[in-house]
Residue, then its C-alpha position, 0 to 999 in steps of 0.5 A: x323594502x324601504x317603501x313599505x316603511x313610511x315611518x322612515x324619514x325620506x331624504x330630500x335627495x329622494x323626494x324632489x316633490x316635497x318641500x322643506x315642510x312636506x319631508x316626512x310625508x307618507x307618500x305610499x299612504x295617500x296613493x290611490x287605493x286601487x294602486x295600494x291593493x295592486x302593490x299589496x297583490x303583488x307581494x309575497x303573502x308574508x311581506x303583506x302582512x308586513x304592512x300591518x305595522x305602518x300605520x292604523x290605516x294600514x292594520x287591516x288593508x292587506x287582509x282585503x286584498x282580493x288575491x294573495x301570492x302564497x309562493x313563499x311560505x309564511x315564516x313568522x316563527x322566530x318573531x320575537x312577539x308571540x302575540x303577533x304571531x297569533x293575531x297574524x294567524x288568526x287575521x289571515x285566513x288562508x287555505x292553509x297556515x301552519x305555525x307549529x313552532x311557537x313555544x312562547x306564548x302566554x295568553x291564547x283566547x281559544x274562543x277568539x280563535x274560533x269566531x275568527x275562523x268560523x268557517x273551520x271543517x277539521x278541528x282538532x284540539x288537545x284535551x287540556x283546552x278543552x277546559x276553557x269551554x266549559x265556561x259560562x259564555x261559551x255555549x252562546x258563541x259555540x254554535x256560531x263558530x262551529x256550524x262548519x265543523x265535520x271532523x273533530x279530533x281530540x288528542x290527549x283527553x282525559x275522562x276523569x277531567x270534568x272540565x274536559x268532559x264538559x267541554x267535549x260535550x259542549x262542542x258535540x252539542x253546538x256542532x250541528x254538522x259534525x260527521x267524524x269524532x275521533x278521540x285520544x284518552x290519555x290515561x291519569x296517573x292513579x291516586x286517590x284523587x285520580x280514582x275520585x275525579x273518574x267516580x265525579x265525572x262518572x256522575x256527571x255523565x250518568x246524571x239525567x241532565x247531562x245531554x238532554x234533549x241532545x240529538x247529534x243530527x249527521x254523527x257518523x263515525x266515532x274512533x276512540x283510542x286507547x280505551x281503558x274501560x273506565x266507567x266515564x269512558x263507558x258512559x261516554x260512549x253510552x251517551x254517543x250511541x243513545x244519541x247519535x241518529x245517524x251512526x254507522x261504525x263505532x271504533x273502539x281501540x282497546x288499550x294494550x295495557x288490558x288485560x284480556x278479561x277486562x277487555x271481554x268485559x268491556x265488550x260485554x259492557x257496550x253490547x248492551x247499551x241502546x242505540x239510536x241508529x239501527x246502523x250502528x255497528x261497533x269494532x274493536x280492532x287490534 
């Protein structure tokens, strides 16, 4: 598509309006802008995008652009520019962009992310990055990227990870509609470091300052898998049920690697932990 490219030198052949002096001029640039917007229109979603990389002027036109054809799925999977690919993705913002191929990248600002699309309602992430949220500058931004959220989906997460746990807990707090959490724990291999991580966040949880003055306002529903009974899992849950004012069901998925005198343990273990809601029921599903 040549005349997206006004880089590209024209031929006098094709330019009878120009001059000797005018044969490089840019002649989709200065076109009126109502006549930009309605080419843009017209294009498939992935051609638009394309025109980013015109000029300056053109960065960001096609993100303006009232309605876009998204006939033909996005494909930018194979582009030799990972970071594109991510700028691309986070620019867009459309109903819908899958991009689960890119395997290349180095450098992925999570907080960018989430200021970019601030209007999220499902999030899901892995437990690993979670880590980044821990960092001092995050809870200021927080509440304003994750005022939208409703679901929330942890995959792979790790309660002997501090880092993690805090940045679970600092997304818990600076989402303020939140109606679903749904948690995967991932199990460390055991060691003597292992065993000290789980006794250190433990203590974290278990400390009077860890979620206080903290009010989940429309937690409803929380489903946790592969629950192994540890201690910070425990205080975890502990810390859901003291404050979480409008929870109904609890879903506690047992680990199938318990044994079943662990598992009454832990049975017993949460019946006695207060609650906030008087709806809170807990289940423990096979």
């Amino acid at each position: 598509m040549d005349f997206l490219n006004p880089m590209k030198k024209r031929k006098k052949k094709y330019v009878t309006c120009c001059t000797e002096e005018d044969d490089d001029v840019d002649v989709i640039s200065n076109l009126p802008e109502h006549l930009v917007y309605s080419i843009l229109e017209r294009l498939p979603i992935e051609d638009a995008v394309r025109t980013s990389v015109l000029s300056k002027k053109w960065r960001y036109i096609w993100t303006t652009i009232s309605s876009r054809d998204f006939r033909t799925p996005l494909q930018l999977l194979h582009s030799s520019n990972d970071d594109e690919v991510v700028h691309v993705s986070l620019s867009l913002k459309p109903p819908i962009i899958i991009n689960d191929n890119v395997q290349r990248v180095e450098r992925f600002n999570l907080l960018m992310m989430l200021i970019k699309m601030s209007n999220i309602v499902s999030f899901a992430i892995d437990g690993y990055f979670l880590k980044f949220l821990g960092l001092e500058k995050s809870p200021k931004w927080l509440p304003h990227m994750l005022k939208c959220v409703k679901q929330l989906e942890i995959e792979s997460f790790n309660f002997g990870d501090l880092d993690q746990v805090q940045g679970a807990l600092c997304m818990l707090r600076n989402s303020p509609n939140l109606e679903v959490l749904r948690l995967a724990y991932m199990m460390p291999q055991m060691g003597h470091d292992a065993a000290a991580d789980l006794e250190f966040t433990s203590n974290y949880l278990d400390s009077p300052d860890c979620w206080h003055q903290t009010i989940m306002l429309r937690l409803n529903t929380v489903d946790i898998k592969y629950f192994e009974g540890s201690k910070p899992e425990l205080l975890f849950v502990k810390l859901l049920l003291n404050h979480s004012i409008k929870l109904e069901d609890m879903i506690i998925r047992l680990s199938a690697t318990a044994d079943i005198e662990r598992n009454i343990n832990i049975v017993k273990d949460v019946l006695f932990f207060s609650r906030a809601s008087n709806k809170a029921k807990i289940f423990y599903p096979e």
